[in-house]
N, C-alpha and C positions, 0 to 999 in steps of 0.2 A: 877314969870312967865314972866315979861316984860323984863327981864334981857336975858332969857334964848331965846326970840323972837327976839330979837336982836342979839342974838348970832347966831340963825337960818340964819338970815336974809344977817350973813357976810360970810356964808359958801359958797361954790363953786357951790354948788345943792341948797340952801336955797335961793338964787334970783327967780328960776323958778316956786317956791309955792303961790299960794295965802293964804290969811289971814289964812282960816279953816285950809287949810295945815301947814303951819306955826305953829300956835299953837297946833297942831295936835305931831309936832314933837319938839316943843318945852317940852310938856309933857312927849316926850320919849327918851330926852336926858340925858346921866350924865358925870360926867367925871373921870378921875383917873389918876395919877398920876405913872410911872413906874421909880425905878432905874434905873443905867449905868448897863447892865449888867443882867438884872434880865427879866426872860420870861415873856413877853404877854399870852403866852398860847405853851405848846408844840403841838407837832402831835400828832392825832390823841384825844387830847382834843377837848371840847365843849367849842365853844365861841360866844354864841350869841347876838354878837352883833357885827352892821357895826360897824368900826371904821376908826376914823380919828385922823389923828397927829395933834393937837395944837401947840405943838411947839417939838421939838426932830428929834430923826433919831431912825429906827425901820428898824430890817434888815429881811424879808423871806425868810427861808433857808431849806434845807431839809436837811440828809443822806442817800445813795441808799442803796440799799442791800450789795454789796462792800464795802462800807468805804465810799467813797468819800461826801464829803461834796459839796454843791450844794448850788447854792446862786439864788435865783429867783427874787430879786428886794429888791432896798430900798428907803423907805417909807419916806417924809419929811415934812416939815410944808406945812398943807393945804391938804396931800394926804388922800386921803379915802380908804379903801381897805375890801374886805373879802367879797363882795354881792354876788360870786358866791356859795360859801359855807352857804350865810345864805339863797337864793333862793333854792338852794337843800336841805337846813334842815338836814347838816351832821357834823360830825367833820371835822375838819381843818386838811389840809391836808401837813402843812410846820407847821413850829418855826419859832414864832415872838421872837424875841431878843431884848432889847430896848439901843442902843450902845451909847447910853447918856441918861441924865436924860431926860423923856420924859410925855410930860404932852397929856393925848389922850381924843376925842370925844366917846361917844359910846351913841349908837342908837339902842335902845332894836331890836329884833327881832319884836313884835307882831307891833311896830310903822312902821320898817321899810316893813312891808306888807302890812301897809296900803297904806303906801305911794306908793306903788309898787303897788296895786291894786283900786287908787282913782284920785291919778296923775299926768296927763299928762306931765307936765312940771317937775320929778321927774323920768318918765321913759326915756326922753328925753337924760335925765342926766346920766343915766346907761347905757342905747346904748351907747353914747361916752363914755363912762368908761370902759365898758368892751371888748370894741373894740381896744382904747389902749393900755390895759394890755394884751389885745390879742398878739398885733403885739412886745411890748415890751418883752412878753418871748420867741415869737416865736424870735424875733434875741438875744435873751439869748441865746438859742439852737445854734444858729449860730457861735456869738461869742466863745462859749468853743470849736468847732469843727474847727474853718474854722482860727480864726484869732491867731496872737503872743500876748502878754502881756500886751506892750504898748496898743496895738488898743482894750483890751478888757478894759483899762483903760478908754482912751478916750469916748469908746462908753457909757460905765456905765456912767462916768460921763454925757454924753450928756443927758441918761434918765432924769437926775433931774433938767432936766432945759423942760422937757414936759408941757405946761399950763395947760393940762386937766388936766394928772396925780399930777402933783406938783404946784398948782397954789401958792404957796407962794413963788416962784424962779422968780428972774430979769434977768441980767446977774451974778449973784454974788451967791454961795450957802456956806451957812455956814457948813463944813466940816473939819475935821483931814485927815492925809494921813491914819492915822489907821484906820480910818470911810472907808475908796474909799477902800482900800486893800482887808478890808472886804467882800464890796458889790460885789468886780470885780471879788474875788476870787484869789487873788496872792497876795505874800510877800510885807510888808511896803516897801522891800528894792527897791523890783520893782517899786511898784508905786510912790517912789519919785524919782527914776530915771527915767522914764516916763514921769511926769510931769515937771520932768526938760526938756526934752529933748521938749515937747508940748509946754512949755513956749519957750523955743529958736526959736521955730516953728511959735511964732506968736498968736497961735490960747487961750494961758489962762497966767494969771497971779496966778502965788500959793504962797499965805502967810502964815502963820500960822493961822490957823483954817478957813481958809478961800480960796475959789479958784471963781476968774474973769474971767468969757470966753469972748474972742471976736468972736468969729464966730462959734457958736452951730452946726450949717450945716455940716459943716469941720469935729466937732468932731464925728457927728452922723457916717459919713462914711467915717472917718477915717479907713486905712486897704484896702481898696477898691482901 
């Protein structure tokens, strides 16, 4: 239990608990461990439980009634995700994908109600959480409508450098091109031409498995 109290204790939301809380959701945590490749949960499954990335990349995606395939966010070390489907008590509503081996938090349902209902410093944590994934899909929407290829590069990439949403990102996030292609919604081909062209630009350094940004701001509203 001391182990798992300290694990609380290094999470992003586990600062704002006191003791009782703490151990409160030290008890209602587990963990698990996902393939490259292999679903979290599809749509329209049950998955109750909050969940967070330990370490990996986890892609939320949908398909519409058309065909098209639908990319809503991806998920990195340190992100939490899914409170708004476990406050309504429904199935999920996207496919989690885990685009590397991915080691994840989960946080029963019945824990994370309490938390959600005893508190304060826990709901604190969800207004800013659900606030930025607010604004993060709503310019998801934007980017497939409004912008070219590059700039929907650029801006994905910028979400993973969010502190709420990604607090385990510096300037530096550990990524493949085939990871960003994924998340941004366009060919490897594009996005390493992109990110060449972003690197010429100043604004990131792309190595293999790995990309450097210098000026995040640039990337956000990049396109603009």
């Amino acid at each position: 239990m001391d182990d798992k109290k300290e694990l609380v204790r290094t999470l992003i939301w586990g600062n704002d608990l006191n003791e009782e809380e703490t151990e409160r959701a030290a008890r209602g945590i587990s963990e698990r461990t996902y393939q490259k490749g292999s679903y979290v949960c599809h749509r329209d499954d049950r998955l109750d439980y909050w969940a967070g990335v330990r370490s990996g990349l986890v892609k939320m995606s949908a398909v519409s009634v058309s065909g098209k395939a639908i990319t809503f966010a991806g998920i990195g070390n340190g992100s939490w995700f899914g409170e708004g489907t476990i406050l309504k008590n429904e199935p999920r509503k996207y496919d989690l994908v885990a685009l590397r081996e991915t080691h994840m938090l989960l946080l029963n349902r019945a824990t994370f109600m309490w938390l959600h209902e005893n508190s304060i410093g826990f709901n604190r944590f969800l207004i800013r959480q659900i606030n930025e994934r607010l604004g993060q899909f709503i310019a998801t929407v934007e980017h497939d409508r409004a912008l070219d290829s590059k700039a929907r590069v650029a801006r994905n990439l910028s979400w993973l450098f969010n502190p709420v949403l990604y607090p385990g990102s510096a300037n530096t996030v550990e990524i493949s091109q085939d990871e960003l292609a994924l998340i941004a919604g366009v060919s490897r081909a594009v996005t390493n031409k992109s990110l060449k062209e972003l690197q010429e630009e100043g604004l990131l350094i792309s190595e293999h498995g790995r990309i450097t940004v210098s000026d995040v701001s640039k990337l956000m509203m990049y396109g603009d």
